[in-house]
C-alpha positions as CSV (number, residue, x, y, z in Angstrom):
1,X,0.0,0.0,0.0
2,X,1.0,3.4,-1.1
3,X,1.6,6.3,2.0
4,X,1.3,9.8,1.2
5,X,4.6,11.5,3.2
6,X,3.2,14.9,2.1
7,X,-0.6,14.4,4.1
8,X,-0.6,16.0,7.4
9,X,-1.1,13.6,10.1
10,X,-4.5,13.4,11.4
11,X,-3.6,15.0,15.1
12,X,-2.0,17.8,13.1
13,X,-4.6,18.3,10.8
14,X,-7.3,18.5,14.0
15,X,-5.4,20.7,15.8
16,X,-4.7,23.0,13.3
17,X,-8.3,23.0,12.3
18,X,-9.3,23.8,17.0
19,X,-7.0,26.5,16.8
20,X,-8.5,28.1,13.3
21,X,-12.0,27.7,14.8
22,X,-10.3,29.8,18.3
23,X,-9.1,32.5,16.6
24,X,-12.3,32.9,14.4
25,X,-14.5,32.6,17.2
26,X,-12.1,35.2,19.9
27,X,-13.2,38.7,20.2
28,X,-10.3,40.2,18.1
29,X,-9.8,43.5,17.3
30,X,-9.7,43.8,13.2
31,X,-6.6,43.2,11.6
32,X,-5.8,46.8,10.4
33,X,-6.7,48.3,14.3
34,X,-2.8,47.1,14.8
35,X,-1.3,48.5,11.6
36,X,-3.2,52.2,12.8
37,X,-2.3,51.7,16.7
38,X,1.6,51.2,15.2
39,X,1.3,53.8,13.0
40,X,-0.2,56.5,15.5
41,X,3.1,56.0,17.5
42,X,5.6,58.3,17.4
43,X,8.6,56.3,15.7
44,X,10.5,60.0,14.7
45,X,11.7,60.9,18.5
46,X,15.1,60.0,19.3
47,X,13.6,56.8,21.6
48,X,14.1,53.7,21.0
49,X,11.4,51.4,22.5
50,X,12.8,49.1,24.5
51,X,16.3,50.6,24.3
52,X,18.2,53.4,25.3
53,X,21.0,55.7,23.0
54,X,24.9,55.6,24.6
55,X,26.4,58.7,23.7
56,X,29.3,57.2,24.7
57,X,32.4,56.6,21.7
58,X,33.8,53.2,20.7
59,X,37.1,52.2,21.2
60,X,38.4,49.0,19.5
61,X,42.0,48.1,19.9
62,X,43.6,46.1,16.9
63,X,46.0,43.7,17.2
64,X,48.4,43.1,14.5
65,X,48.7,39.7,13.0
66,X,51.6,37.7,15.0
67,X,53.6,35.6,13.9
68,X,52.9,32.1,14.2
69,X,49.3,32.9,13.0
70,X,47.6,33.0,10.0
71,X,44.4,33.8,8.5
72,X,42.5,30.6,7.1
73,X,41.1,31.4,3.2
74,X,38.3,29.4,3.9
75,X,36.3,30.7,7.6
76,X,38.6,34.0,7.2
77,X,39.4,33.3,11.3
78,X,43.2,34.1,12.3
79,X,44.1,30.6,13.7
80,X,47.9,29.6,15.2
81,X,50.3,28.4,12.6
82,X,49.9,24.7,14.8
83,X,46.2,24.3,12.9
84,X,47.4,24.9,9.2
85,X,46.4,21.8,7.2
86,X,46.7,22.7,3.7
87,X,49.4,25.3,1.6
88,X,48.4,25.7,-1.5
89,X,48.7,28.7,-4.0
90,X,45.7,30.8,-2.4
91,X,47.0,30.4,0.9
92,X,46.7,28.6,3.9
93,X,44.0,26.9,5.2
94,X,43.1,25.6,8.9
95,X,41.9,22.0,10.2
96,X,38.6,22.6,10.9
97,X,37.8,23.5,7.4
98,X,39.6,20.7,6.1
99,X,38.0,18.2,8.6
């Protein structure tokens, strides 16, 4: 006999058709009440909801290259010369890409 993979199973398919009948039967507000309540909010101010702005500057310090590392051509992460796997004519490439 033949099964059809594709065919929701029959729990599925019952739930899915209780929780169409809930939300059709809830006292919802209409659909485009939540589009206007979004829109009537101010979104221009300088506040972000949930969030606040630093006005605080970034400071990154960069580390040069050493030397016993490279920088894998595949994942593009600086690894320690110990984890080169492969040489080849692009460059150097570490073991977990290789794996």
């Amino acid at each position: 006999m033949a099964a059809d993979y594709d065919e929701l199973r029959p729990d599925v398919r019952e739930s899915q058709e209780d929780s169409l009948e809930a939300v059709k039967s809830a006292n919802a507000k209409d659909p485009r009440s939540v589009v206007r309540d979004l829109d009537g909010d101010d979104l221009d101010s300088d506040e972000i909801p949930g969030g606040e702005l630093v006005d605080g500057e970034l400071t990154v310090h960069l580390v040069p290259q050493g030397e016993d590392e490279f920088v894998c051509q595949s994942c593009y992460l600086v690894r320690h010369r110990s984890q080169i796997a492969r040489v080849d004519s692009a460059g150097a490439y570490c073991a977990d890409c290789e794996a």
